[in-house]
TORLOKE-997528 format. One line per field, with one value per residue (C-alpha): chain; x, y, z; residue in one letter. Coordinates in Angstrom, 3 decimals. Layout:
<recs>
chain [A, ...];
x [X, ...];
y [Y, ...];
z [Z, ...];
resn [A, ...];
</recs>
This chain:
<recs>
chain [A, A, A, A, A, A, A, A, A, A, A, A, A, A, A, A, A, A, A, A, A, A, A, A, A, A, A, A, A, A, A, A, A, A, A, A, A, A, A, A, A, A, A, A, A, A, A, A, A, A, A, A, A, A, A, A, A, A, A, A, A, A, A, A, A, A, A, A, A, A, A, A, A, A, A, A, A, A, A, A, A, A, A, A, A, A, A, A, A, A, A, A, A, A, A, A, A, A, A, A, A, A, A, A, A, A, A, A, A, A, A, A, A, A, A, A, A, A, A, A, A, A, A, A, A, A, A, A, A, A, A, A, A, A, A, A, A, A, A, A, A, A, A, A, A, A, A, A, A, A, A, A, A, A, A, A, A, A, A, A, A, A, A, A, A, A, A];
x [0.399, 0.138, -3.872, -6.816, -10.368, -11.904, -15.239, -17.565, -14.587, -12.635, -9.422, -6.406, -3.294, -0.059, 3.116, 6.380, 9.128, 13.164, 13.062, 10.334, 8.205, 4.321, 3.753, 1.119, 0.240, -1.381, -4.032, -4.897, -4.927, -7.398, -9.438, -9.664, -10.624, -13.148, -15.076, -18.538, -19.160, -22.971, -23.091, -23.931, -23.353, -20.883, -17.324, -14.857, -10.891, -10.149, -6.660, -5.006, -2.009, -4.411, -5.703, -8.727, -9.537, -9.421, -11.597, -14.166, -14.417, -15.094, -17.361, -19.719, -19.697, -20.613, -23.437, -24.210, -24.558, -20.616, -18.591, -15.334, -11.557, -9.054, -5.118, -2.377, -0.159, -0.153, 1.617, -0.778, -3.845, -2.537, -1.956, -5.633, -7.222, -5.566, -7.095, -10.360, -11.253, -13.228, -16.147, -14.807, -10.817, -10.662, -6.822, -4.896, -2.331, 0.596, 1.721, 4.679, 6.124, 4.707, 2.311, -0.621, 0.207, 2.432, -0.539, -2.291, -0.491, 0.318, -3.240, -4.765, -1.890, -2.873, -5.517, -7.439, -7.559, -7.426, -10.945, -11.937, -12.763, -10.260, -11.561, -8.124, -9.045, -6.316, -5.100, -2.826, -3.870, -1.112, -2.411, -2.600, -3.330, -6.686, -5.480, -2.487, -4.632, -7.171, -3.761, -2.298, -5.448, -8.290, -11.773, -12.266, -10.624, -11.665, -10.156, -9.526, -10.624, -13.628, -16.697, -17.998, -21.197, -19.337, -17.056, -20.243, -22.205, -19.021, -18.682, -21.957, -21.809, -18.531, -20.827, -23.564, -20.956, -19.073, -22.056, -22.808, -19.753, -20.294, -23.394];
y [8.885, 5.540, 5.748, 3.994, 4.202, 0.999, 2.137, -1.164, -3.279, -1.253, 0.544, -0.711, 0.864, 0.313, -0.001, 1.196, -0.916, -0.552, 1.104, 2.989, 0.793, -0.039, -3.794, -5.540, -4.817, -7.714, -5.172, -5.745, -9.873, -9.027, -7.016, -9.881, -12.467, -9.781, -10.211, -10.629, -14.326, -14.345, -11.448, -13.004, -9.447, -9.817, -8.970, -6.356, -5.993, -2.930, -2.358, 1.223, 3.052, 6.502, 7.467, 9.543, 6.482, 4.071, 6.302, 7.169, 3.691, 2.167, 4.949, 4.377, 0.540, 0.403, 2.986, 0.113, -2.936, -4.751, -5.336, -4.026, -4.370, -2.212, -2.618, -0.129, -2.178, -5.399, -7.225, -6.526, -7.532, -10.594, -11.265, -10.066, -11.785, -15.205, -14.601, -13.406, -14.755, -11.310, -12.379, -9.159, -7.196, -4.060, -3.365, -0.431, -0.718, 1.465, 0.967, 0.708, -2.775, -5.333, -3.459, -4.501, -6.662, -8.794, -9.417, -10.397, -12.564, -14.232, -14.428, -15.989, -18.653, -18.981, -22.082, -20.226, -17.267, -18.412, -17.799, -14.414, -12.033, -8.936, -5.220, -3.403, 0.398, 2.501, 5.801, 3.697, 5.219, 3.834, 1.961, -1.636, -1.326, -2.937, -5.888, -6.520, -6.069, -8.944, -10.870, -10.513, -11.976, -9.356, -9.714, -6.204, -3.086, 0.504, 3.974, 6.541, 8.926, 5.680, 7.299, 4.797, 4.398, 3.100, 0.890, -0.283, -1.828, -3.343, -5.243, -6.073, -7.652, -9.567, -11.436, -12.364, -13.207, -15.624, -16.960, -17.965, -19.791, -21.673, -22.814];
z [-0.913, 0.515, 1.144, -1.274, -0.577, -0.950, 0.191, 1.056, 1.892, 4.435, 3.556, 1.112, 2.790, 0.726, 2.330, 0.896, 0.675, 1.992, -1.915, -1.739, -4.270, -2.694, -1.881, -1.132, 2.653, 5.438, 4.898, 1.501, 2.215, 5.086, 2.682, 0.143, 3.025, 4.494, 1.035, 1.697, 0.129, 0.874, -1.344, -5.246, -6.717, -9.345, -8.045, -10.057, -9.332, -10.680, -11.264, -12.528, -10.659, -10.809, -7.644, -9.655, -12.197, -8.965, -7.027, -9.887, -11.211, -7.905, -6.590, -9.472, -9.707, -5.986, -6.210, -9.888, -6.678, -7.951, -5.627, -6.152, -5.190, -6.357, -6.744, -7.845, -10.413, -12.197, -9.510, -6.538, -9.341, -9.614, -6.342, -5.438, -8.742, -7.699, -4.028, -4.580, -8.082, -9.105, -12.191, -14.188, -13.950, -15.400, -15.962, -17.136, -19.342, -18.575, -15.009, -12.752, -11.145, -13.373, -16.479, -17.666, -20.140, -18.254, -15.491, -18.368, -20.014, -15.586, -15.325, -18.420, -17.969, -13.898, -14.100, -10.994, -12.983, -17.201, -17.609, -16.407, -18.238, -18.277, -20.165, -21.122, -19.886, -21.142, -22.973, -25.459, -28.843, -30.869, -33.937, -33.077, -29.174, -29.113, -31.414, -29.178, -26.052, -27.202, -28.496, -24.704, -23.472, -22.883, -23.657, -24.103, -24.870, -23.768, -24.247, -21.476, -21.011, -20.393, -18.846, -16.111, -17.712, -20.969, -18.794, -16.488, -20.087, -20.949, -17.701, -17.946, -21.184, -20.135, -17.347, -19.820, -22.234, -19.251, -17.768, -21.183, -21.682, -18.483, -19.434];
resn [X, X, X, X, X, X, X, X, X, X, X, X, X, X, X, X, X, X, X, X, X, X, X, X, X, X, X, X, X, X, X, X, X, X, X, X, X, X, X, X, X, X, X, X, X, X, X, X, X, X, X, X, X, X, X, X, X, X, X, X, X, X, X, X, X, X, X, X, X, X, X, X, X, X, X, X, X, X, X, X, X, X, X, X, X, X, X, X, X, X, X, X, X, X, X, X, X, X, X, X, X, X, X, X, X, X, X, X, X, X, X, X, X, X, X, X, X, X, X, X, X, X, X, X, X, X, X, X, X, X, X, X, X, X, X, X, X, X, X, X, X, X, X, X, X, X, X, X, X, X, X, X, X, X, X, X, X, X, X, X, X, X, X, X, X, X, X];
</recs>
């Protein structure tokens, strides 16, 4: 289904391609640009091709006061990361079009986007996932099934851990 709720931002509509593949829709630019600015609540891309992971993980960060974007592969995350420079990404691993790690390897070599902090959420279990994940880039790395209370205290120490570095 071509249909993600994207609650205090409007709606993220995906649009399949001539092969069938979602892209990133006008849609989704408008809902980057519609990003309340005035608003100094820390902003969260969260990217994961599950409906369910989207929906929960959003849901419960609103109802936490983030602001939150979501997109459905590595591709559209970078794409929305570059545009709307989000203070946390939470990024699944395994996904179709461009994976995880290849959006994070893009972004931490993007100079708009180097320095943000990304949590790896993801149900790779094979020995050596976490190192890699920090290796590719991340700041963080958390196992599904990732209750969004667990995920919530890790964003939260990403901020104090960036807003540290910045000072």
């Amino acid at each position: 289904m071509g249909y993600d709720a994207a609650r205090e931002t409007g709606k993220s509509f995906l649009m399949p391609s001539a092969h069938g593949q979602p892209r990133w829709s006008h849609v989704d630019f408008v809902l980057v640009s519609r990003i309340n600015r005035q608003d100094t609540s820390p902003l969260v891309l969260v990217v994961d091709d599950s409906a369910a992971t989207r929906e929960l993980y959003s849901t419960y960060l609103r109802a936490q006061g983030l602001r939150v974007l979501v997109a459905t592969d590595g591709a559209i995350g970078v794409r929305m990361a570059v545009a709307s420079r989000p203070d946390v990404i939470v990024m699944d691993l395994s996904m179709p079009m461009l994976d995880g790690w290849a959006a994070i390897r893009t972004l931490k070599r993007h100079r708009g986007t180097a320095r943000i902090p990304i949590i790896a959420c993801t149900g790779h279990v094979e020995g050596g996932s976490g190192e890699a994940a920090i290796e590719a880039g991340c700041d963080a790395y958390l196992l599904k099934p990732c209750l969004p209370d667990h995920l919530l205290k890790e964003i939260r120490a990403q901020l104090v851990r960036s807003s540290q570095r910045r000072a």
